[in-house]
C-alpha positions as a printed Julia matrix, in Angstrom:
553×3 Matrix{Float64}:
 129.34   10.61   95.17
 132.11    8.06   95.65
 131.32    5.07   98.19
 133.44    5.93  101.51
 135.38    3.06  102.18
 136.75    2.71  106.44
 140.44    3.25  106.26
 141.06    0.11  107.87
 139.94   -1.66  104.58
 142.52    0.45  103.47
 145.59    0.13  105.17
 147.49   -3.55  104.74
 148.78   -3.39  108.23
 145.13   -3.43  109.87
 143.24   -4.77  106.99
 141.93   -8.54  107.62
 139.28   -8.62  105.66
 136.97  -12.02  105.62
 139.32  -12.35  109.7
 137.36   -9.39  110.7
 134.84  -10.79  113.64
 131.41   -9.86  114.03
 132.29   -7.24  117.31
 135.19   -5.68  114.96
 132.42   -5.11  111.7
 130.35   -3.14  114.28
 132.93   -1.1   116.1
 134.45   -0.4   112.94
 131.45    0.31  110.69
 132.22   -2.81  108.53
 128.76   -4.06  108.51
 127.63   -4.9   105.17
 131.06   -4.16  103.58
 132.4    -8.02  103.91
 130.68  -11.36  102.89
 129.16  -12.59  105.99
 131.14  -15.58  106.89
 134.02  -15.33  109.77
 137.86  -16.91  108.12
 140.5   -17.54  110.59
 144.25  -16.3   109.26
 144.54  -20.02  108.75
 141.96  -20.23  106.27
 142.63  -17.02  104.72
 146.45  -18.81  104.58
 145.11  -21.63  102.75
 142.5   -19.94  100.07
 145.85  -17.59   99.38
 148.58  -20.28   98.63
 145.74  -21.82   96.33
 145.38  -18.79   94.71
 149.12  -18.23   94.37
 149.45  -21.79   92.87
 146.8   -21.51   90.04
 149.38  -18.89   88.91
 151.18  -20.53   85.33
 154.54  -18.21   85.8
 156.43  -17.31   88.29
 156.09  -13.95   87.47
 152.31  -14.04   87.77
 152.69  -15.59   90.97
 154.81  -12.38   91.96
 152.11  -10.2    90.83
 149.64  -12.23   92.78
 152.42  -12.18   96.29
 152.52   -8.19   95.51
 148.68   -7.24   95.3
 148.42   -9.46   98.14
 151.08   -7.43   99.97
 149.4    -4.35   99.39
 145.77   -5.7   100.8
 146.86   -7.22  103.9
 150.43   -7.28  105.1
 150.06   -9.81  107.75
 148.49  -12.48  105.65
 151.0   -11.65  103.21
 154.21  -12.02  105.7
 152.02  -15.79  107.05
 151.74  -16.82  103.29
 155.79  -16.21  103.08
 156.48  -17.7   106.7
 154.48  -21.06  106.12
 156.44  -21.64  102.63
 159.27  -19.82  102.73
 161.36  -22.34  100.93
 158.95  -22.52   98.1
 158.07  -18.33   97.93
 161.52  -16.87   98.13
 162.53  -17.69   94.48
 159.23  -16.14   93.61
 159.37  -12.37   96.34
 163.05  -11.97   95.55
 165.74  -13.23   93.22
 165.53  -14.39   90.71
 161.82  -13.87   89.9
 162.15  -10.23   90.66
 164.52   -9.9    88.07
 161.87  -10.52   86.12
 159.34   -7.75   87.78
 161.75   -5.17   87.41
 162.37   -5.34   83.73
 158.35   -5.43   83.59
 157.63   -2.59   86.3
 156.68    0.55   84.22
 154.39   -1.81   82.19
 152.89   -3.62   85.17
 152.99   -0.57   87.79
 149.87   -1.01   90.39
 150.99    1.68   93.06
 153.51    2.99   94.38
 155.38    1.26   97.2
 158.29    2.95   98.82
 160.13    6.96   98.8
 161.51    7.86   95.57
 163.98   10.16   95.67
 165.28   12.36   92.27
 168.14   13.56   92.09
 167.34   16.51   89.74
 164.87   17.81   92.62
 167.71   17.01   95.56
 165.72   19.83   97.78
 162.75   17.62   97.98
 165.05   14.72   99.93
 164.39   15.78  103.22
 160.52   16.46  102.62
 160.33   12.99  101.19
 160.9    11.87  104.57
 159.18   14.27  106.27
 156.09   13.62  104.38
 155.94    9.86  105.64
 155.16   11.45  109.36
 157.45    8.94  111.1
 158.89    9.26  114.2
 162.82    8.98  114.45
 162.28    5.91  116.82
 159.81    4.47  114.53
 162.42    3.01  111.8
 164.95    0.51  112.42
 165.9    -0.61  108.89
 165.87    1.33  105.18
 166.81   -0.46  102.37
 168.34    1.55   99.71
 169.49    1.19   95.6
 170.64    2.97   92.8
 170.09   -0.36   90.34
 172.93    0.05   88.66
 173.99   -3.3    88.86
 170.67   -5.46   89.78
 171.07   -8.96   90.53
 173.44   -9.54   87.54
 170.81   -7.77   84.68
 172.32   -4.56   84.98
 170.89   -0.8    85.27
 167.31   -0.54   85.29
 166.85    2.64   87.37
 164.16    3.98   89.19
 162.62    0.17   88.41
 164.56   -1.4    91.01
 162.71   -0.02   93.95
 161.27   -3.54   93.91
 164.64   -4.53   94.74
 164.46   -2.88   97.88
 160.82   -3.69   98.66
 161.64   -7.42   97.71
 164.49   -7.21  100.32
 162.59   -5.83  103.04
 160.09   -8.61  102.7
 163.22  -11.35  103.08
 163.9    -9.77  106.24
 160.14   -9.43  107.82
 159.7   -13.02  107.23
 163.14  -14.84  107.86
 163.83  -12.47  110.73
 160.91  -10.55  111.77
 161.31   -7.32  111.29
 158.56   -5.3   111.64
 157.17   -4.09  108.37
 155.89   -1.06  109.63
 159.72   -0.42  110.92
 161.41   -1.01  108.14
 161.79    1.83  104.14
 162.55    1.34  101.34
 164.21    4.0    99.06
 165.74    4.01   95.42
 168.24    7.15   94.79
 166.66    7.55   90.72
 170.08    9.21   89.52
 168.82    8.4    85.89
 169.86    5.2    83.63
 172.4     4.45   80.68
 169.35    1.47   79.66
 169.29    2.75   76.26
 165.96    0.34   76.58
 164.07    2.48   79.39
 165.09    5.63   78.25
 163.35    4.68   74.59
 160.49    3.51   76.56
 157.71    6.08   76.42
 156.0     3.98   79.66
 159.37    4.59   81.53
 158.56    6.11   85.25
 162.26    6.79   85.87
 164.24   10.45   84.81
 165.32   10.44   81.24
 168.57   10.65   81.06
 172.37    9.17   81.67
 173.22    8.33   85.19
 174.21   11.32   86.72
 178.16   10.63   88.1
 180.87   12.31   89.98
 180.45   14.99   92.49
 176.91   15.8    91.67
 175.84   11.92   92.46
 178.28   11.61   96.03
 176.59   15.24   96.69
 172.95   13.74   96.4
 174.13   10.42   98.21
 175.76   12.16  101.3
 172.59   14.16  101.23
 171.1    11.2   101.99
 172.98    9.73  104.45
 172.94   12.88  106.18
 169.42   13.2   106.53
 167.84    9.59  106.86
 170.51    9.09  109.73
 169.44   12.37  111.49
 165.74   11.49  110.8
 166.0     8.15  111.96
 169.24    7.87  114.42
 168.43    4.33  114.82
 167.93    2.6   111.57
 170.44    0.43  109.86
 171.4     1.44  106.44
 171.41   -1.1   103.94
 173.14   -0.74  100.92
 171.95   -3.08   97.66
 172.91   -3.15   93.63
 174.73   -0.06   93.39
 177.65   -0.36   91.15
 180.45   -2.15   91.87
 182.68    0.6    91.99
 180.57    3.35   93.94
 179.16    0.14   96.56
 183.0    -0.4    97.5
 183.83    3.34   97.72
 180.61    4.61   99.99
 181.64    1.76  102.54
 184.48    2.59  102.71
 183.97    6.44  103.29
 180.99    6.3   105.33
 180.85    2.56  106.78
 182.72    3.78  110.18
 180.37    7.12  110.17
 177.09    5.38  110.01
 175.11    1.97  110.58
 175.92    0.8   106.82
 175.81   -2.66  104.91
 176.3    -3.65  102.07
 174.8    -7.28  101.1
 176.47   -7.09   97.51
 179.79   -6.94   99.54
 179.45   -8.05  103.06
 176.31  -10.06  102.89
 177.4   -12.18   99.74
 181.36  -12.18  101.19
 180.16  -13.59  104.44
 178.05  -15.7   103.65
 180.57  -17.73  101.43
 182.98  -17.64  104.12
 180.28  -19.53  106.19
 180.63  -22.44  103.31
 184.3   -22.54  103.42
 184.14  -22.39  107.3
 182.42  -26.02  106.67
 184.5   -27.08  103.94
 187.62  -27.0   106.18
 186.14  -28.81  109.11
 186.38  -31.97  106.73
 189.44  -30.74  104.94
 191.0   -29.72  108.21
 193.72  -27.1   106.15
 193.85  -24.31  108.26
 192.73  -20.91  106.33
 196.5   -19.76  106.56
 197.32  -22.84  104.4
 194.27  -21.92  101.25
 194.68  -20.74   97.93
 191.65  -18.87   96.54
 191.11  -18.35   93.04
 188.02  -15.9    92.55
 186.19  -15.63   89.57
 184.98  -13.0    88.05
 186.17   -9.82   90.15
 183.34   -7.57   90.67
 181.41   -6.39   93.72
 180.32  -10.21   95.1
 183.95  -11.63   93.94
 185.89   -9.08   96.01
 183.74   -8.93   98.79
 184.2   -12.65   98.82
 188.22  -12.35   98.44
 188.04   -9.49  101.08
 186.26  -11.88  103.84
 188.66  -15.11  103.3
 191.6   -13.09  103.5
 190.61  -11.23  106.53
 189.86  -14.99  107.65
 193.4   -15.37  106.59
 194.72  -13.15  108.52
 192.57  -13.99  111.93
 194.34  -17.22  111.12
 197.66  -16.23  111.9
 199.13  -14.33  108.67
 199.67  -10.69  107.77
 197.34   -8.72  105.57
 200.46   -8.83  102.84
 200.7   -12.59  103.25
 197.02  -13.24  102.7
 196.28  -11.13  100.4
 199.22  -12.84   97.89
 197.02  -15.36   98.45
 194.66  -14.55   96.75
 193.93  -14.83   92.61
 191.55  -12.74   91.11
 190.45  -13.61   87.22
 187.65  -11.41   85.55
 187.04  -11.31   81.47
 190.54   -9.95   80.97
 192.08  -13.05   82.41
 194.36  -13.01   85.55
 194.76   -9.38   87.17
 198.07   -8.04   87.0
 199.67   -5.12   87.84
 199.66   -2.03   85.39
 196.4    -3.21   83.49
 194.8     0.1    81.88
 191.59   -1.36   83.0
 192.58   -2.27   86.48
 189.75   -1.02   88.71
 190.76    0.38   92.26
 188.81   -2.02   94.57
 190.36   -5.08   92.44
 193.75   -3.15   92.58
 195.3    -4.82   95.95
 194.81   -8.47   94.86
 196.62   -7.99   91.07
 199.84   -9.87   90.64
 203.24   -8.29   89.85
 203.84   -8.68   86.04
 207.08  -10.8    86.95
 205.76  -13.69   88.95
 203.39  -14.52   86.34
 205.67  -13.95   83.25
 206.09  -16.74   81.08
 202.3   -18.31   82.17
 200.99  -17.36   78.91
 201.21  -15.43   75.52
 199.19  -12.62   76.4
 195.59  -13.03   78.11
 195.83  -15.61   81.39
 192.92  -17.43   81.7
 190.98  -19.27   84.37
 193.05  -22.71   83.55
 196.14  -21.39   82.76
 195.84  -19.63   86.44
 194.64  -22.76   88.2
 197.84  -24.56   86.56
 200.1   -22.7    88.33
 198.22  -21.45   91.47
 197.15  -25.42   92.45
 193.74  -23.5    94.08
 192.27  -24.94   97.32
 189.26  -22.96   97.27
 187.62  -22.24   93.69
 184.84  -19.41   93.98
 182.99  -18.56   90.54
 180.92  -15.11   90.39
 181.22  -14.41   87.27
 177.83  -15.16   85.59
 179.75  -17.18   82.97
 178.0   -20.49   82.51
 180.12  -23.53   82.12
 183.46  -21.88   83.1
 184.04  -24.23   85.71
 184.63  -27.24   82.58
 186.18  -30.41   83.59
 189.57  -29.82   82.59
 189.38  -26.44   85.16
 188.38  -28.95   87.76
 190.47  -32.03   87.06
 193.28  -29.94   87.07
 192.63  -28.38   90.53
 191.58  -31.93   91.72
 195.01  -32.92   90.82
 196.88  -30.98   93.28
 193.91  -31.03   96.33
 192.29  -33.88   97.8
 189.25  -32.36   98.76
 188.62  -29.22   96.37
 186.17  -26.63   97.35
 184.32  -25.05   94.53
 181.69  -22.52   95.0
 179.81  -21.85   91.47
 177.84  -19.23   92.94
 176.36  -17.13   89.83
 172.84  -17.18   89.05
 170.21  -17.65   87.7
 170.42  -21.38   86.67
 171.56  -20.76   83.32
 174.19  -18.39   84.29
 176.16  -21.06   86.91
 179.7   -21.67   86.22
 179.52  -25.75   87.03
 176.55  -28.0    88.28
 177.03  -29.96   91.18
 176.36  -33.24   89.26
 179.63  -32.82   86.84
 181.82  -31.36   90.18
 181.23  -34.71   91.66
 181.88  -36.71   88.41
 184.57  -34.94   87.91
 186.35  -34.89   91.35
 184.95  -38.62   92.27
 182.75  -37.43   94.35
 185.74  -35.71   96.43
 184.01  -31.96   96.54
 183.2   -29.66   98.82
 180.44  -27.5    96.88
 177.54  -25.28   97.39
 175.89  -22.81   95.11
 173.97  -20.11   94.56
 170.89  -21.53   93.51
 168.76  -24.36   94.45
 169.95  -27.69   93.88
 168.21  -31.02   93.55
 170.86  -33.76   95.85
 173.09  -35.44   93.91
 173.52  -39.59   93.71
 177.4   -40.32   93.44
 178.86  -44.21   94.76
 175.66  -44.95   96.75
 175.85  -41.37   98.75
 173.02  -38.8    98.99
 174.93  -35.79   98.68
 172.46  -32.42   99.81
 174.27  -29.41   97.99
 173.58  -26.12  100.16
 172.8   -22.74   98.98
 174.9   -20.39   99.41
 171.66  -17.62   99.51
 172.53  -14.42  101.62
 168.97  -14.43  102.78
 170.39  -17.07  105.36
 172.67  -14.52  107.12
 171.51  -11.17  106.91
 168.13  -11.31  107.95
 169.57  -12.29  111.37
 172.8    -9.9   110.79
 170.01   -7.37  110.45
 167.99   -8.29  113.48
 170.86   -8.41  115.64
 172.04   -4.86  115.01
 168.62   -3.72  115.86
 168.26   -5.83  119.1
 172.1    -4.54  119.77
 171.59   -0.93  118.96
 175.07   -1.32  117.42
 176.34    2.03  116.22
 177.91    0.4   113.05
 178.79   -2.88  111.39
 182.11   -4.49  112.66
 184.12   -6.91  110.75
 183.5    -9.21  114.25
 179.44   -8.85  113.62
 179.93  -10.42  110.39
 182.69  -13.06  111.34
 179.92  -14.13  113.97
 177.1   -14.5   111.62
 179.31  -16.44  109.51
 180.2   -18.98  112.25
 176.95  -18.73  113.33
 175.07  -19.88  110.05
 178.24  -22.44  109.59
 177.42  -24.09  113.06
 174.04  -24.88  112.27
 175.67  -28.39  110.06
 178.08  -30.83  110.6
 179.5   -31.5   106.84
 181.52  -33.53  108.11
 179.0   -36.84  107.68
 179.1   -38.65  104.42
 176.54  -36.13  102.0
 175.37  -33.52  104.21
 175.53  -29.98  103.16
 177.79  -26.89  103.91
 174.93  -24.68  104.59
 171.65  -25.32  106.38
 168.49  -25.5   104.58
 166.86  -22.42  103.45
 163.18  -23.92  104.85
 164.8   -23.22  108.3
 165.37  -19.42  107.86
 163.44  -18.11  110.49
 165.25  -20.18  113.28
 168.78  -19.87  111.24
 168.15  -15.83  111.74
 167.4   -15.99  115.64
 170.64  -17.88  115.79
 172.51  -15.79  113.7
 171.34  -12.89  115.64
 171.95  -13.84  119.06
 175.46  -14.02  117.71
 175.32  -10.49  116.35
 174.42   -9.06  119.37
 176.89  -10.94  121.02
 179.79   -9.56  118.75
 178.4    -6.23  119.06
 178.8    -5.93  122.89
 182.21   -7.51  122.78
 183.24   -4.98  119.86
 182.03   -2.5   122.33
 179.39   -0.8   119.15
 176.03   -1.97  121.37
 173.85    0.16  122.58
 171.76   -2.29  124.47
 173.39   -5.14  125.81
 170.14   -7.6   127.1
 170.7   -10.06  129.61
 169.03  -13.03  128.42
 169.9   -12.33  124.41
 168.03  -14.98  123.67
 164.63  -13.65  124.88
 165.37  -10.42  123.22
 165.83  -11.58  119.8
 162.44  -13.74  120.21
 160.64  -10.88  121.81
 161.86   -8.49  118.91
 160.71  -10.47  116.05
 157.35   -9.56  114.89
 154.8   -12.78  114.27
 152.29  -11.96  111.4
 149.59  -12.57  113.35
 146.13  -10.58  114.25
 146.3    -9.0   116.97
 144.05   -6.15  119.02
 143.75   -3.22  117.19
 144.24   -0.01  118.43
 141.6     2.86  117.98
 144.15    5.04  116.53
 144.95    2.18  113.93
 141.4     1.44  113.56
 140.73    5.33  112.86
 143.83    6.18  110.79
């Protein structure tokens, strides 16, 4: 006969194992099934990082986070708080690029509601079966992988790209873990790779497209929002053009965001609101050159020209001023493979006849467009060269250049060469970490620009709001929000503020939310003191009394 283990060994939301005092081993029958000696959550902290550090990959120290995760959630969510900074690269992107490729290999357990959409009956029952409460979810986190973190489809894999999410926003912003799902819609792969893979958990075969897939995907809408009125819906990796077309149909029907569009748009327009406190242009006055024109680099050219147009222009006049280039060169009107989210921004064939034999490329396009504001997302490493950059410095006294692809290898300009390059004269941050750079006798501290500072807090402050949806003004205000937390304007300091700080950067951001929510008249709740009700609605991971019903479940 099988040894009976107490469920609250099993369950990572009560288990505390070695933390379990002497009173709680006898109410709880735990005598005898723990070493004797009594470790404080600070102890248990410190044996935990050790462990995580003896770790010789990244990825092994992801496997070590995750089994931790699944024994005890709240040491788990005080490992991440204490080093956040150091553990984020390792929980999310980009190590978790690396776990998904590996997940049929490595599986453990299960960890999240898979939903198939050859059995689309069982939706609802998935649900049902988790025995939640409809006031008992405030945030689901869901993906189709078919465009994860720049590797591509991987399926029913990139659940851990909603799990991995989820944990960004318990410890930045406190959401409670027990509050928040996470889902991946398995609609089947075109990975050639996973379908060949006899240790593939996903279905095996093509993606399913077309009316079948928005059938299954308004399915679930439908019944996650009835289930769980209050939960924000969070959109992550689908493909570029199915992200862009479900916001747009259902973003003013339910509580939807996208990070891939919003999240990464926003936060970039936080960078630029810094930039142009030192160059003091107005946003009316820019020039934006995007590259590479998918999901991120649209959602990016959709939030500057909407800052555009707060700015004083039309929506026609802004968005001429805008340049899209992707790996056919400079969009233009009547390209056969003209997609229809990139359609708005493409240039009439006669303004930019005569700017080259054929193909228009990123240089030829800065040439004639004299760019303010340079963004790169198109995973192309090095396309940011130094004639691209002299030539924009030539016609701009302060350039702004985002290189925001990643991973490190995949950046389209270091920091190091934008400042030799531009005499030290740019305005930069990217999307990965970045050591300072030395230029003239000036520190320079080059900031991320890593969504994980923005919608943590956009996340908690729709909660703490009860906003009904996501308003353009809710994101504006997290923007400005995570913007006024530096002052680039001193000799070397950065555009964004430090990623160590998340946890306060989210309150703040929040507070703003809710802020923007009441005066877009979406709230729900509209506390008096909104400070107090962010704190009091972020969860601590800390031990706290546990209920007989927990202690029993």
């Amino acid at each position: 006969m099988p040894m009976h283990t107490p469920p609250v060994l099993l369950d990572p939301l009560t288990n505390r194992g070695t933390a379990f005092t002497a009173e709680e081993r006898e109410r709880l029958d735990l005598v005898g099934r723990l070493p004797d000696a009594e470790f404080t959550l600070d102890q248990q902290a410190l044996r935990a990082y050790e462990q995580v550090r003896q770790e010789p990959t990244d990825l092994a120290k992801f496997i070590s986070l995750d089994q931790l995760h699944d024994r005890n959630e709240v040491l788990y969510y005080r490992l991440l708080s204490d080093h956040l900074a150091e553990l984020l690269p390792i929980v999310y992107d980009p190590t978790v690029g690396a776990a998904i490729k590996r997940y049929s290999h490595d599986y453990r357990r299960p960890r999240g509601v898979f939903l198939s959409i050859d059995r689309p009956q069982g939706l609802r029952r998935s649900f049902e079966a988790l025995r939640l409460h409809r006031d008992e979810i405030d945030l689901v986190v869901v993906t189709d992988a078919e465009e994860i973190l720049g590797i591509g489809d991987w399926g029913v894999q990139g659940v851990q790209i909603s799990v991995g999410k989820l944990a960004v926003y318990t410890a930045a912003a406190g959401l409670h873990p027990a509050r928040c799902l996470p889902v991946v819609l398995d609609v089947g792969t075109d990975n050639e790779n996973l379908l060949n893979d006899p240790l593939y958990m996903g279905l095996r075969h093509s993606r399913v497209r077309g009316k079948r897939y928005d059938a299954f995907v308004e399915t679930y809408l439908e019944t996650v929002s009835e289930l769980y009125p209050n939960a924000l819906l969070h959109f992550e990796d689908f493909g570029p053009g199915n992200a862009r077309r479900l916001l747009e149909t259902y973003g003013n029907r339910y509580r939807m965001f996208n990070d891939d569009m919003q999240g990464t748009g926003a936060i970039t327009l936080a960078a630029a609101l810094s930039a142009l406190k030192v160059t003091r242009v107005p946003f009316r006055e820019q020039r934006l050159i995007v590259f590479g024109a998918g999901t991120a680099g649209v959602g990016i050219a959709d939030q500057l020209r909407d800052a555009m147009v707060r700015d004083g222009l039309d929506s026609t006049e802004a968005t001429r001023r805008v340049w899209l280039v992707d790996k056919q060169g400079l969009l233009v009107e009547g390209m056969a493979d003209l997609r229809d989210y990139q359609a708005p921004y493409a240039r009439p064939a006669e303004e930019v006849h005569g700017w080259a034999d054929g193909e228009i490329g990123l240089l030829t396009t800065v040439r004639h467009v004299h760019p303010t504001i340079l963004v790169g997302t198109s995973t192309t490493p090095g396309a940011f060269d130094k004639d691209v950059v002299t030539t924009m410095a030539e016609h701009v006294e302060r350039p702004v250049i985002f290189p925001l692809s990643n991973p490190t290898e995949k950046i389209e300009a270091m920091p190091a060469d934008l400042m030799a390059w531009t005499d030290g004269k740019v305005l930069t941050a990217t999307g990965i970490p970045v050591d300072p750079v030395e230029h003239r006798g000036v520190r320079h501290v080059i900031g991320q620009a890593n969504n994980a500072l923005l919608y943590p807090g956009l996340g908690l402050g729709t909660v703490v709001a009860g906003a009904q949806r996501m308003t353009a003004g809710m994101l504006l205000a997290a923007a400005e929000a995570v913007a006024g937390q530096v002052d680039a304007r001193a000799p070397g300091a950065p555009l964004l503020p430090p990623v160590a700080n998340l946890r306060a950067s989210s309150a703040t951001v929040a507070v703003a939310v809710v802020q923007a929510a009441v005066e877009d008249k979406v709230a729900t709740r509209r506390p008096e003191d909104l400070v107090q009700a962010v704190q009091d609605a972020m969860w601590q991971p800390v031990y706290g009394q546990l209920s007989e019903k927990e202690a029993s479940q």
